[in-house]
C-alpha positions as protocol buffer text, in pm:
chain_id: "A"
residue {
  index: 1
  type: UNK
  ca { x: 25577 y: 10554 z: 4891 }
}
residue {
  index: 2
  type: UNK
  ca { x: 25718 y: 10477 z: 4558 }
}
residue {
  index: 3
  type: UNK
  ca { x: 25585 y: 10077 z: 4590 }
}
residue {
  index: 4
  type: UNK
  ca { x: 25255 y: 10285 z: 4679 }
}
residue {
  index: 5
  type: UNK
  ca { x: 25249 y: 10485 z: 4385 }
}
residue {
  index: 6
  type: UNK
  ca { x: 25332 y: 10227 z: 4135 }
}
residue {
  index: 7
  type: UNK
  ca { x: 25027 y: 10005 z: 4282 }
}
residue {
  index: 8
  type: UNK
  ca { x: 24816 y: 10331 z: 4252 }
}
residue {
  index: 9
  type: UNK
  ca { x: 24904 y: 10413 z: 3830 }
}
residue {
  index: 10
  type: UNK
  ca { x: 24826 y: 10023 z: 3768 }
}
residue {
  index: 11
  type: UNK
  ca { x: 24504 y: 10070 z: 3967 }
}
residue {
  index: 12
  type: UNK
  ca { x: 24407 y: 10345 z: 3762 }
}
residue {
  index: 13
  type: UNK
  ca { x: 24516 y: 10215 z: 3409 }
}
residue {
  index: 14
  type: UNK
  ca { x: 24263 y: 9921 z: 3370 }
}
residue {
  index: 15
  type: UNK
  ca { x: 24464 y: 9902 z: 3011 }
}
residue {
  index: 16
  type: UNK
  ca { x: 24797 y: 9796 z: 3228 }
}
residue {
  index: 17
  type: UNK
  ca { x: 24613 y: 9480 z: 3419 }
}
residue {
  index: 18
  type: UNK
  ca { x: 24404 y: 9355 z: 3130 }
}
residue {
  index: 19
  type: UNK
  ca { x: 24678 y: 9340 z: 2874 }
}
residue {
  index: 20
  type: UNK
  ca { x: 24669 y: 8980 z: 2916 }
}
residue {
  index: 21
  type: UNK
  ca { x: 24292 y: 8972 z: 2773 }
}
residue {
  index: 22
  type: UNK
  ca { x: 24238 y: 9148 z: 2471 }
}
residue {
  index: 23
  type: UNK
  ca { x: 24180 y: 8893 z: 2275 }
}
residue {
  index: 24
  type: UNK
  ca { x: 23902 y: 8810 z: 2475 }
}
residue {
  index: 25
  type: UNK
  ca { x: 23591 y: 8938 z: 2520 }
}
residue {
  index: 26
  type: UNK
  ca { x: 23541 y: 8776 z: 2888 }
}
residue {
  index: 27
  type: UNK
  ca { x: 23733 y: 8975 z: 3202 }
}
residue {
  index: 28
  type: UNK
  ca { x: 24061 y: 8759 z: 3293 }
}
residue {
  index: 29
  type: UNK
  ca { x: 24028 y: 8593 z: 3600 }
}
residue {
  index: 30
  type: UNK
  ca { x: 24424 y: 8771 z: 3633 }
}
residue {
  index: 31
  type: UNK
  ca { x: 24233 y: 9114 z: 3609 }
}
residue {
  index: 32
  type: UNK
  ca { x: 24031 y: 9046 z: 3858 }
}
residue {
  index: 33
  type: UNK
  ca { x: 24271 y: 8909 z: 4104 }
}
residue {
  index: 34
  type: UNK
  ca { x: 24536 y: 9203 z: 3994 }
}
residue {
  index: 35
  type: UNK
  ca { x: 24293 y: 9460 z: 4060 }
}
residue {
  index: 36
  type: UNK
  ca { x: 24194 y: 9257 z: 4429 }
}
residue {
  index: 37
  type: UNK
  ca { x: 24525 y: 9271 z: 4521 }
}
residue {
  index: 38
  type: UNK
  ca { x: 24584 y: 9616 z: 4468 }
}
residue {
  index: 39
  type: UNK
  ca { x: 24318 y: 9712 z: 4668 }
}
residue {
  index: 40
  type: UNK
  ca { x: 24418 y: 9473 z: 4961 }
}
residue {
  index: 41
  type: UNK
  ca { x: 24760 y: 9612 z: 4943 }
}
residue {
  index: 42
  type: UNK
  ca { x: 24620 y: 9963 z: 4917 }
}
residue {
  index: 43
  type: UNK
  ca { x: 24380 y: 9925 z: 5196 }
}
residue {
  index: 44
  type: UNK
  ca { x: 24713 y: 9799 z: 5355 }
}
residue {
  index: 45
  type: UNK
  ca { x: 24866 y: 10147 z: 5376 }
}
residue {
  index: 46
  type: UNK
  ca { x: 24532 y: 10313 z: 5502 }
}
residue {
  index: 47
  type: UNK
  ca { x: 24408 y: 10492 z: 5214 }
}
residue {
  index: 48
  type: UNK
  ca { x: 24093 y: 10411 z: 5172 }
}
residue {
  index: 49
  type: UNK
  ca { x: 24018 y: 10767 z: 5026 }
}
residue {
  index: 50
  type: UNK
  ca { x: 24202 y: 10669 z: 4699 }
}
residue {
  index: 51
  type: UNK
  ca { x: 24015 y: 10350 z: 4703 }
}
residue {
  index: 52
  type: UNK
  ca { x: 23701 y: 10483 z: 4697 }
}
residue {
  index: 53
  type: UNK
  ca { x: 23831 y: 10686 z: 4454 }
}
residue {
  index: 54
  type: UNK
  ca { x: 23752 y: 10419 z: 4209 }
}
residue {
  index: 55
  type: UNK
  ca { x: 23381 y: 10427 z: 4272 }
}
residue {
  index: 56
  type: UNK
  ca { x: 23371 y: 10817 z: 4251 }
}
residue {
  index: 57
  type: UNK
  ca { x: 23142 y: 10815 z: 3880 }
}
residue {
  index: 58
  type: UNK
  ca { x: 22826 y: 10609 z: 3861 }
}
residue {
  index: 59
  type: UNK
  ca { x: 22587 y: 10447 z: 3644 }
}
residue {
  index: 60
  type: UNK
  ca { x: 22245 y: 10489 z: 3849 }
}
residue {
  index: 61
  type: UNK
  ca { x: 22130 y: 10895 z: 3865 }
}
residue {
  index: 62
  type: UNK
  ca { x: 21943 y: 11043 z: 4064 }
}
residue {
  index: 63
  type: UNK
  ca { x: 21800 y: 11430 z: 4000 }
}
residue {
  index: 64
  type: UNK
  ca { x: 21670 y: 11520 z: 4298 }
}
residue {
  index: 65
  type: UNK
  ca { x: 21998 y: 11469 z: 4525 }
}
residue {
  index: 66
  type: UNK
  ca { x: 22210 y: 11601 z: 4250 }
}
residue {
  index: 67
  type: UNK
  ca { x: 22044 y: 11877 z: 4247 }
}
residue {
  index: 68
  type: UNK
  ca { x: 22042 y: 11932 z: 4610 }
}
residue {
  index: 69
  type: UNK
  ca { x: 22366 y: 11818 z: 4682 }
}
residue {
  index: 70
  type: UNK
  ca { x: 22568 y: 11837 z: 4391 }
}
residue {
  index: 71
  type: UNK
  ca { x: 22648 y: 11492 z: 4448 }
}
residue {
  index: 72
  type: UNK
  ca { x: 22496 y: 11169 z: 4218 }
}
residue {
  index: 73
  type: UNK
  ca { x: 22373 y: 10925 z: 4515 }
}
residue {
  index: 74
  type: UNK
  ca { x: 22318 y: 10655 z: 4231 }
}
residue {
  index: 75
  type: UNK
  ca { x: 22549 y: 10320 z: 4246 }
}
residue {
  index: 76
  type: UNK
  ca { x: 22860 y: 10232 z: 4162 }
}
residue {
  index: 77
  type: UNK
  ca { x: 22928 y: 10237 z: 3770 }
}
residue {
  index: 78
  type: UNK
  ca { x: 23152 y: 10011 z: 3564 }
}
residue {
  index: 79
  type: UNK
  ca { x: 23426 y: 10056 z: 3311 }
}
residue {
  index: 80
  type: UNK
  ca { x: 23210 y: 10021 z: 3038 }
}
residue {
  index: 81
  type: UNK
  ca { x: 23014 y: 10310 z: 3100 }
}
residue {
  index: 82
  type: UNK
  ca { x: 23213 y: 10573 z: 3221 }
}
residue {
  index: 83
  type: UNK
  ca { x: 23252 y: 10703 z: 2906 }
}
residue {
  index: 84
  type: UNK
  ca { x: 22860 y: 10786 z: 2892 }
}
residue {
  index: 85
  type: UNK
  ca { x: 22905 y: 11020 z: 3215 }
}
residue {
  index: 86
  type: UNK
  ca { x: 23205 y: 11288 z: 3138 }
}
residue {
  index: 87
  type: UNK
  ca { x: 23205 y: 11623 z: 3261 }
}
residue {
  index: 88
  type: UNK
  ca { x: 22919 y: 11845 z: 3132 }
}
residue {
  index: 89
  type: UNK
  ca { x: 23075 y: 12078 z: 2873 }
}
residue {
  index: 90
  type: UNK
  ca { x: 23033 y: 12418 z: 2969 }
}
residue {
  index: 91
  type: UNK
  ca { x: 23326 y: 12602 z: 2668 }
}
residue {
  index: 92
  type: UNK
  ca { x: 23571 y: 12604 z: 3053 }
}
residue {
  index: 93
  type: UNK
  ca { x: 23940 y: 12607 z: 2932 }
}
residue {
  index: 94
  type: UNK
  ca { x: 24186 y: 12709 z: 3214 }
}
residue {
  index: 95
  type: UNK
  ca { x: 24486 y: 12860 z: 3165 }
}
residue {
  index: 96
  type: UNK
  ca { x: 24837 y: 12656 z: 3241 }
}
residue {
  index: 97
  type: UNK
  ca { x: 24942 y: 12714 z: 3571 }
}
residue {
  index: 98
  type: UNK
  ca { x: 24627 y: 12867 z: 3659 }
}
residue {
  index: 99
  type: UNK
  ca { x: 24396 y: 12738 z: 3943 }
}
residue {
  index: 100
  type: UNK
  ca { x: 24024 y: 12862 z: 4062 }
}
residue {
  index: 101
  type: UNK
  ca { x: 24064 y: 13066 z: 4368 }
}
residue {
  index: 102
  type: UNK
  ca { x: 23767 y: 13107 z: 4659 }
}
residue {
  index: 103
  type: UNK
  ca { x: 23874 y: 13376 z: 4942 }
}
residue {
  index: 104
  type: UNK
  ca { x: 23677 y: 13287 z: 5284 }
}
residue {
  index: 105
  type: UNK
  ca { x: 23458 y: 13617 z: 5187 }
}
residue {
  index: 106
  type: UNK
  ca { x: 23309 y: 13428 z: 4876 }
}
residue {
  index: 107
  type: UNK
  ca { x: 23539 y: 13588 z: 4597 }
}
residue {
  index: 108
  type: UNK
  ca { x: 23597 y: 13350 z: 4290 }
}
residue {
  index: 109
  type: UNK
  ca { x: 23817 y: 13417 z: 4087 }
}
residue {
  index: 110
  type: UNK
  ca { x: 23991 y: 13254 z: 3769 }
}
residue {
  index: 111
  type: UNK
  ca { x: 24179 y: 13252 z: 3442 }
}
residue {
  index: 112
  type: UNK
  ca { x: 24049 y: 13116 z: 3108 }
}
residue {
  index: 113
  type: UNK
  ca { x: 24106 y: 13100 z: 2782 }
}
residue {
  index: 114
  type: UNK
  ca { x: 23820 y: 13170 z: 2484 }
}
residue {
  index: 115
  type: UNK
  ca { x: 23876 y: 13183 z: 2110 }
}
residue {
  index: 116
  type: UNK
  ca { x: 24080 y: 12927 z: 1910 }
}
residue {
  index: 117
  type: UNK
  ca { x: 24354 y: 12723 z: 1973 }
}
residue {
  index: 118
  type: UNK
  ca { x: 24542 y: 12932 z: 1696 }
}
residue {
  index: 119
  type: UNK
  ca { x: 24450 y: 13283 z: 1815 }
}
residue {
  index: 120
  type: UNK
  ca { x: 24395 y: 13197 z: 2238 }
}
residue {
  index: 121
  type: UNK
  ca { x: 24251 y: 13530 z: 2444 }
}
residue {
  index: 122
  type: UNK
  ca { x: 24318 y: 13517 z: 2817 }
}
residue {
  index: 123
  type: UNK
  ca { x: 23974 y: 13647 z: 2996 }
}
residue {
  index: 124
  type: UNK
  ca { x: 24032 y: 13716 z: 3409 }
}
residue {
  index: 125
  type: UNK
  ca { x: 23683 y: 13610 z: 3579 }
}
residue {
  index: 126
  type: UNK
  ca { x: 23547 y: 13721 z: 3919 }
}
residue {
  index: 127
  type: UNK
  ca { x: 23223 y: 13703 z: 4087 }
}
residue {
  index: 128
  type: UNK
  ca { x: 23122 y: 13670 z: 4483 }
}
residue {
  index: 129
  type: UNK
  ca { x: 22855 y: 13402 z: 4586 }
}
residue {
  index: 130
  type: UNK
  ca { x: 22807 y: 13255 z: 4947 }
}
residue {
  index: 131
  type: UNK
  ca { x: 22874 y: 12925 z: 4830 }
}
residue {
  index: 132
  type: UNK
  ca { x: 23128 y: 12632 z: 4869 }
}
residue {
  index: 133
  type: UNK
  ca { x: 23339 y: 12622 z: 4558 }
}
residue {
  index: 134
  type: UNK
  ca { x: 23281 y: 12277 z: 4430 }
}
residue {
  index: 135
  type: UNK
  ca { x: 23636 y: 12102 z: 4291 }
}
residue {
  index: 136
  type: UNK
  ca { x: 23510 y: 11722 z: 4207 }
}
residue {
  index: 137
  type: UNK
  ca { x: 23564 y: 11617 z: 3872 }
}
residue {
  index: 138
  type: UNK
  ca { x: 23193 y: 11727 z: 3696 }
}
residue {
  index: 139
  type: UNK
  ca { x: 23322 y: 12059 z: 3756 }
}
residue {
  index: 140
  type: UNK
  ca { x: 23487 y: 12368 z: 3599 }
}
residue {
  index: 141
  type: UNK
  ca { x: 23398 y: 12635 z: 3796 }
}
residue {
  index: 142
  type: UNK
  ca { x: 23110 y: 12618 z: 4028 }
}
residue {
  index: 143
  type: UNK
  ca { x: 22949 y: 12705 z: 4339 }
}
residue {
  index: 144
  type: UNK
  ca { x: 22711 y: 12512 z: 4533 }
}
residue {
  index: 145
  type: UNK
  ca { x: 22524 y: 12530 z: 4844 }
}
residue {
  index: 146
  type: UNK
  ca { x: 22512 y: 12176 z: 4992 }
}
residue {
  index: 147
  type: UNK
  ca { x: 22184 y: 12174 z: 5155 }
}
residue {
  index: 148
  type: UNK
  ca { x: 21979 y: 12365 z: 4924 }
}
residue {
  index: 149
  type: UNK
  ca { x: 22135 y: 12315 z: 4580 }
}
residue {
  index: 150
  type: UNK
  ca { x: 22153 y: 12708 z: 4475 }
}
residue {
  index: 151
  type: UNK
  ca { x: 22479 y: 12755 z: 4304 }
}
residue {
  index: 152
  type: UNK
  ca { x: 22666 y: 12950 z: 4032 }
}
residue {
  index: 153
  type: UNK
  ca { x: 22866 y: 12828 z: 3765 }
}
residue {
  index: 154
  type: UNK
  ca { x: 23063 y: 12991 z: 3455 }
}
residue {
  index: 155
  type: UNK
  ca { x: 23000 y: 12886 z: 3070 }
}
residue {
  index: 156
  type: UNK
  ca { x: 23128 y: 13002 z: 2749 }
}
residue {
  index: 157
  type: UNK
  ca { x: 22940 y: 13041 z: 2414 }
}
residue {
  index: 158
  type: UNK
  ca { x: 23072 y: 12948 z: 2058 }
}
residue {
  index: 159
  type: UNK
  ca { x: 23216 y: 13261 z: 1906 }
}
residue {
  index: 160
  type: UNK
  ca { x: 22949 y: 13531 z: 1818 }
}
residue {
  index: 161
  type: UNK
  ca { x: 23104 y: 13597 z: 1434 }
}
residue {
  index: 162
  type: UNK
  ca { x: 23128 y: 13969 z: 1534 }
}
residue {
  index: 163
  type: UNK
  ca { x: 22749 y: 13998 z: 1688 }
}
residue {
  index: 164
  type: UNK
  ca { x: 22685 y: 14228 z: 1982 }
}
residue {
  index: 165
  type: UNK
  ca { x: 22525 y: 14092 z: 2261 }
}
residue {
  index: 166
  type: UNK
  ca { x: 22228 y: 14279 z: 2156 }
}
residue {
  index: 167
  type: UNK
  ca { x: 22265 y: 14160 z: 1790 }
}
residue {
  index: 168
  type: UNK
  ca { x: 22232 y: 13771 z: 1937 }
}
residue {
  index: 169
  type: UNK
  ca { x: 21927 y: 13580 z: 1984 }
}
residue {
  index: 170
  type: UNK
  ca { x: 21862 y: 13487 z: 2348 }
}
residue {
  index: 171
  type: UNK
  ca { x: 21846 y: 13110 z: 2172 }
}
residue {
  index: 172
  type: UNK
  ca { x: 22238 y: 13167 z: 2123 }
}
residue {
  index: 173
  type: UNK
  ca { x: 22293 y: 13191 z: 2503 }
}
residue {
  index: 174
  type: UNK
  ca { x: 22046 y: 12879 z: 2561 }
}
residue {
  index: 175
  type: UNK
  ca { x: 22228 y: 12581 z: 2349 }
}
residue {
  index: 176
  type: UNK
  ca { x: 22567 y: 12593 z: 2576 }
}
residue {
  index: 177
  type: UNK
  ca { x: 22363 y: 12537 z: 2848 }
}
residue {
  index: 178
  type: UNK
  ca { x: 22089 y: 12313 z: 2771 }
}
residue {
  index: 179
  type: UNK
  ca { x: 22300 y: 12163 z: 2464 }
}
residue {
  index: 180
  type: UNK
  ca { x: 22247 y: 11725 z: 2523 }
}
residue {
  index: 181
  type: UNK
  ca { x: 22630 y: 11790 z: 2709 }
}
residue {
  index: 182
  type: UNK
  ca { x: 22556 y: 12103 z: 2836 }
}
residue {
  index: 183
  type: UNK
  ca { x: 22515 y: 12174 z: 3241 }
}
residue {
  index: 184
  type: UNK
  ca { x: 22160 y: 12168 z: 3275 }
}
residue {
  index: 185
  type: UNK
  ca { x: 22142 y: 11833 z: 3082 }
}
residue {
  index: 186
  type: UNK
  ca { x: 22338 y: 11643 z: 3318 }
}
residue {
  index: 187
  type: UNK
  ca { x: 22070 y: 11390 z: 3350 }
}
residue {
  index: 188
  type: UNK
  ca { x: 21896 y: 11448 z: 3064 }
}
residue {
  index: 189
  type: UNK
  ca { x: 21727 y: 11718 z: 2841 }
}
residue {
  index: 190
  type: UNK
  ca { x: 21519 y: 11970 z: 3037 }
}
residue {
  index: 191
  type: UNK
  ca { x: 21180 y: 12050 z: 2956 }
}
residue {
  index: 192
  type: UNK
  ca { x: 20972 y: 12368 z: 2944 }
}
residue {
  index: 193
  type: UNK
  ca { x: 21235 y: 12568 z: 2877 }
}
residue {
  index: 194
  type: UNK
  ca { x: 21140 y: 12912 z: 2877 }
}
residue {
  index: 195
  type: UNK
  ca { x: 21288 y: 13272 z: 2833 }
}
residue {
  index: 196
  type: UNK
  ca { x: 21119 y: 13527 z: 3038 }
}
residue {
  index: 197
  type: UNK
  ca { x: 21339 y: 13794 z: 3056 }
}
residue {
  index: 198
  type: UNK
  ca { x: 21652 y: 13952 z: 2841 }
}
residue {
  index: 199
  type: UNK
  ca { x: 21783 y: 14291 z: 2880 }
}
residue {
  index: 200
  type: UNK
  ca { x: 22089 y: 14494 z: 2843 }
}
residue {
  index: 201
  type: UNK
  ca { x: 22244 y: 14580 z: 3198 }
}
residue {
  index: 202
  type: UNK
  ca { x: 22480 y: 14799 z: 3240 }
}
residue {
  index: 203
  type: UNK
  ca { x: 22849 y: 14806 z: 3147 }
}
residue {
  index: 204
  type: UNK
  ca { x: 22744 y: 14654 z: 2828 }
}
residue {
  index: 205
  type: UNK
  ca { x: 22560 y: 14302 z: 2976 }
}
residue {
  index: 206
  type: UNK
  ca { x: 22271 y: 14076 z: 2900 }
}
residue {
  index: 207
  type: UNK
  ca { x: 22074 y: 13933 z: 3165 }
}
residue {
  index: 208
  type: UNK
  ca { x: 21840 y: 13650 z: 3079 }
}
residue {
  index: 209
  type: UNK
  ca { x: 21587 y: 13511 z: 3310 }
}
residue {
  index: 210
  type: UNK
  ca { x: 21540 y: 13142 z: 3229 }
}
residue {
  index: 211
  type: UNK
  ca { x: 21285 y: 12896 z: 3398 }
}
residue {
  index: 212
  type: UNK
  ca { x: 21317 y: 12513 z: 3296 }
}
residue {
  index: 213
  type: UNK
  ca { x: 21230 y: 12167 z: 3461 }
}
residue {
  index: 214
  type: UNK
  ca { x: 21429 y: 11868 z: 3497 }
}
residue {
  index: 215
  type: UNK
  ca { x: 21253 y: 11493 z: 3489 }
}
residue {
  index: 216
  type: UNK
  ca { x: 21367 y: 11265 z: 3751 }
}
residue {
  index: 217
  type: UNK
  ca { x: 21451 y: 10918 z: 3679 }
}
residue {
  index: 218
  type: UNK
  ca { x: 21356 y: 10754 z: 3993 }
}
residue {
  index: 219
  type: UNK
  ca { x: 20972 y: 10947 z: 4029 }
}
residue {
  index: 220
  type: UNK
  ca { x: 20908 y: 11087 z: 3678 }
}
residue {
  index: 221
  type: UNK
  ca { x: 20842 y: 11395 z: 3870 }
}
residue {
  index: 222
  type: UNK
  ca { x: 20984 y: 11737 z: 3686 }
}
residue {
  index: 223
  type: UNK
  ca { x: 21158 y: 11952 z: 3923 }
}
residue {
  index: 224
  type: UNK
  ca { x: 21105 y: 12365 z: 3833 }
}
residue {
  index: 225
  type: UNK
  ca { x: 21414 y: 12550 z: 3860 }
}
residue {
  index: 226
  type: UNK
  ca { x: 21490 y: 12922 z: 3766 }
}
residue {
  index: 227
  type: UNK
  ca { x: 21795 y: 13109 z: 3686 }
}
residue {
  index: 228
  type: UNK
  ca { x: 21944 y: 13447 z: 3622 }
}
residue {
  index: 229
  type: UNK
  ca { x: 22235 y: 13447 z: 3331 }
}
residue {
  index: 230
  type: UNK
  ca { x: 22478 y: 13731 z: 3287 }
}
residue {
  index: 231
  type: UNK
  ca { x: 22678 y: 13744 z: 2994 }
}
residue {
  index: 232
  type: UNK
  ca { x: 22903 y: 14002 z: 2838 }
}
residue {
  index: 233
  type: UNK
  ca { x: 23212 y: 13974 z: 2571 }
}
residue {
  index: 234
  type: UNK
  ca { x: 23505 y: 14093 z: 2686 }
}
residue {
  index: 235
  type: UNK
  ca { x: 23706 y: 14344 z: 2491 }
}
residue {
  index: 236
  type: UNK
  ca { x: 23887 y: 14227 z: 2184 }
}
residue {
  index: 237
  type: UNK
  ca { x: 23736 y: 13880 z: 2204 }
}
residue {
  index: 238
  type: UNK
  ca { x: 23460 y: 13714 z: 2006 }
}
residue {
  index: 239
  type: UNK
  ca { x: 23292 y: 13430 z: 2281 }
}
residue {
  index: 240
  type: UNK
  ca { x: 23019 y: 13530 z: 2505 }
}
residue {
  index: 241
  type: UNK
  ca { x: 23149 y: 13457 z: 2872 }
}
residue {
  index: 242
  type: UNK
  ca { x: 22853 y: 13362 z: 3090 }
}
residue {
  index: 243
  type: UNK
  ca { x: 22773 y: 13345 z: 3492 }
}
residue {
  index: 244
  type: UNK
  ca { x: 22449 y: 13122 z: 3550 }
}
residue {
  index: 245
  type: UNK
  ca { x: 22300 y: 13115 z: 3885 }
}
residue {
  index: 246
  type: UNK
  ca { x: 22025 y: 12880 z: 3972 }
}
residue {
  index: 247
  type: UNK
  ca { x: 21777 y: 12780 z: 4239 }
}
residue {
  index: 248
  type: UNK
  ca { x: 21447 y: 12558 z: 4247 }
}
residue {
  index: 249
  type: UNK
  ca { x: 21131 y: 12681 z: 4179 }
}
residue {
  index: 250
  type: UNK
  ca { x: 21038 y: 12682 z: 4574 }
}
residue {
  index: 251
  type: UNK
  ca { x: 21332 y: 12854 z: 4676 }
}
residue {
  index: 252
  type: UNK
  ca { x: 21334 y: 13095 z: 4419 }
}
residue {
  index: 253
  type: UNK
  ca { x: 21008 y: 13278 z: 4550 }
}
residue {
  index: 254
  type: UNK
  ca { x: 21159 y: 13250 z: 4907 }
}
residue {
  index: 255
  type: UNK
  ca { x: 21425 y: 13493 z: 4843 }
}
residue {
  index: 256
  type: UNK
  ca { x: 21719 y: 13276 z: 4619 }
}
residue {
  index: 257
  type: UNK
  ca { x: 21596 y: 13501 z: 4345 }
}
residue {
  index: 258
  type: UNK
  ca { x: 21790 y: 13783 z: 4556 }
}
residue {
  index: 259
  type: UNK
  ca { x: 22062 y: 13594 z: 4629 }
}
residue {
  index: 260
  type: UNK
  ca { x: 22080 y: 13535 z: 4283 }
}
residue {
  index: 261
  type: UNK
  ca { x: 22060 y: 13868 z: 4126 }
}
residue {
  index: 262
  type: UNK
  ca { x: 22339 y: 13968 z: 4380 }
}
residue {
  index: 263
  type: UNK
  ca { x: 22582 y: 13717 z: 4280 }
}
residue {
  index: 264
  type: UNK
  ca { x: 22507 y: 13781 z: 3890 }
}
residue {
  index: 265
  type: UNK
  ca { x: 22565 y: 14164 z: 3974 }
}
residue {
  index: 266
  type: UNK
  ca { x: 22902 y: 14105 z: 4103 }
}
residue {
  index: 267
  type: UNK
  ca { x: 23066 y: 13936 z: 3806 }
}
residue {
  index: 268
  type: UNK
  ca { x: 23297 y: 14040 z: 3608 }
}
residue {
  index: 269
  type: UNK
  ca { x: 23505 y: 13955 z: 3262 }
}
residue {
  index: 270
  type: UNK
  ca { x: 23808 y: 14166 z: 3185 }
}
residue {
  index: 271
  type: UNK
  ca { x: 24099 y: 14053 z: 2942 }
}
residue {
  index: 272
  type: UNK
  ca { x: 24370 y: 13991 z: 3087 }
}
residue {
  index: 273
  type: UNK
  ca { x: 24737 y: 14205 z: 3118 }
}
residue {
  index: 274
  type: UNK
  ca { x: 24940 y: 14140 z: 2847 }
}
residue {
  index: 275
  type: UNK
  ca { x: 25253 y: 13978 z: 2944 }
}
residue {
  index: 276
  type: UNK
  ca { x: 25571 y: 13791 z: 2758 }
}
residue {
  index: 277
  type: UNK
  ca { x: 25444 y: 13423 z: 2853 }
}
residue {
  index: 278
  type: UNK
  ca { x: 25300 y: 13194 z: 2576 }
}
residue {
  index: 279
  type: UNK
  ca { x: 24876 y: 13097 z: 2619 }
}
residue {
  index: 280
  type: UNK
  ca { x: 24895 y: 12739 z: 2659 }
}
residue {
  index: 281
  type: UNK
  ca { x: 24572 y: 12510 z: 2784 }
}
residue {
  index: 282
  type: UNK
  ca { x: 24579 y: 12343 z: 3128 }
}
residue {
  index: 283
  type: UNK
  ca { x: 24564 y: 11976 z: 3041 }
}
residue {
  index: 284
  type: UNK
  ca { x: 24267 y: 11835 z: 3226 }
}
residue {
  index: 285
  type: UNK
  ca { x: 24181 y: 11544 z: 2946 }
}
residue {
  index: 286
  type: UNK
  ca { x: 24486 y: 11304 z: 3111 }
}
residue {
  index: 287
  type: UNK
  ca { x: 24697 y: 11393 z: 2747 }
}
residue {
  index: 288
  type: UNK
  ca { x: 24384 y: 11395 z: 2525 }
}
residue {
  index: 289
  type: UNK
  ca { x: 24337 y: 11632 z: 2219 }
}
residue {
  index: 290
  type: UNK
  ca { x: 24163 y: 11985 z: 2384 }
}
residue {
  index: 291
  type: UNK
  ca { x: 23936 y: 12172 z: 2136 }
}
residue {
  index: 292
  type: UNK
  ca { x: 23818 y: 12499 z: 2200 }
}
C-alpha cells in the first residue's frame, strides 16, 4: 500500500513528473510516459475510482445538467485550466476538526467560522431539507436533490460594519451570491436578477425572495430559477450568515416553493459554547493562504 501511495502523490503533483521540463514550453515525452505508467500501475491494483479521479473538473459546461444534477456533464479538462474552475466562493470557512453532519431525518448541521482571521467567531449552523448532502469538491455545504436540482446551500456575507439586518440593503445580501465567483455564477453571470420580496421574520431574520435566470452555453436558452434566502447575524458577530434554497421556475409553482419555505424556516445560527480550545481554520486550500 505504501508503493500505492507513493504512485498516487506523484500522480497528483503534475509539478513532481514535469520537473524535467521547465525549461520548456512543450510537455516532455517523460511526463507523458510517467503519468501512463502510473495509471497502468494504478489500474493494476483496481482502483479505478482514484483514476478517474483525475478527470473529476472539466473544461466543457453544461447548465442545464448542472443544474439538475449537480454534476458538470461537460468533458474532460486539462491542467491548464483548472485554475479557471475552483470552488464557487460562498464566505464557507469550517472549523478544524469539524465536519458537515446529515442525520438520515435530513438534519444538517455544521461549524464555521465568520469574522477575521485576527478576531475568529465560531457560529453552530442547522437546518433540515429532504435532500442528499452533496460532499464533491464545488461544495461547502449543500443539499441537492439529484433528479430535480432543488437544493439548499449556506453563504456568508462580508461583515455588515455594525448594520442591522434591517439597516442593510437587500443589494448587500445579493453580491455573495451572484458575485462573478459567487454560487449562482458558476457558469456565468445570471441575468434578470430580481428582488421581489424582503421582510423581517421572526427571531430577528430577513427573508428575501429572489428570481434570476441562468444562460446556457450549449442552447443560449435562460433557465428561470427562484429562491427563498434567510439570513440573520448571530449574536456578538458582525457577518450575515445566509441559507439559500432554490428551485426552477417550473418547479417552483408546483409546490418547491413549499418545500422551500420549510427548509428556510428550520435554520438556525447560534454562536457557539465557549470553550478553552484555540479557533483555527480547517485547511481545505492543500496548504494555501485562507482569507476570511
Amino acid at each position: 500500500m505504501k508503493f500505492v501511495a507513493t504512485l498516487l502523490a506523484l500522480y497528483s503533483c503534475p509539478a513532481a513528473l514535469a520537473f524535467s521540463s521547465v525549461k520548456s514550453n512543450r510537455p516532455s515525452s517523460s511526463l507523458h510516459a510517467s503519468r501512463r505508467d502510473v495509471v497502468a500501475v494504478l489500474a493494476s491494483f483496481a482502483l479505478p475510482s482514484i483514476v478517474n479521479a483525475a478527470a473529476a473538473v472539466q473544461d466543457s459546461l453544461e447548465i442545464e445538467e448542472f443544474l439538475r444534477t449537480g454534476v458538470d456533464a461537460g468533458g474532460n479538462m486539462g491542467v491548464s485550466s483548472q485554475a479557471g474552475k475552483s470552488r464557487p466562493q460562498t464566505g464557507v470557512v469550517f472549523r478544524d476538526g469539524t465536519d458537515v453532519l446529515q442525520s438520515k431525518k435530513g438534519d444538517v448541521s455544521a461549524e464555521i467560522l465568520v469574522g477575521t482571521k485576527a478576531d475568529p467567531k465560531s457560529v453552530l449552523i442547522s437546518f433540515t431539507a429532504p435532500y442528499k448532502l452533496e460532499t464533491g469538491s464545488v461544495y461547502d455545504v449543500e443539499c441537492r436533490d439529484q433528479k430535480t436540482g432543488d437544493g439548499a446551500f449556506l453563504a456568508v456575507t462580508e461583515k455588515a460594519d455594525g448594520k442591522s439586518l434591517e439597516e442593510l440593503d437587500s443589494s448587500f445580501f445579493m453580491k455573495r451570491l451572484f458575485d462573478p465567483t459567487g454560487r449562482f455564477s458558476f457558469y456565468g453571470p445570471p441575468t434578470d436578477v430580481k428582488v421581489k420580496k424582503s421582510a423581517m421574520i421572526d427571531n430577528g431574520k430577513r427573508l428575501l425572495e429572489v428570481s434570476f435566470s441562468n444562460l446556457s452555453q450549449s442552447t443560449n436558452a435562460e433557465i428561470p430559477r427562484t429562491a427563498l434566502i434567510v439570513a440573520t447575524i448571530p449574536k456578538g458577530t458582525d457577518n450575515a450568515v445566509m441559507l439559500v434554497a432554490s428551485a426552477n421556475a417550473s418547479r417552483w409553482k408546483k409546490g418547491a416553493d413549499v418545500a422551500s419555505k420549510t427548509i428556510v424556516d428550520s435554520f438556525s445560527a447560534i454562536p457557539s459554547p465557549r470553550t478553552s480550545m484555540k479557533l483555527r481554520v480547517k485547511d481545505r486550500s492543500n496548504g494555501a493562504s485562507i482569507d476570511f
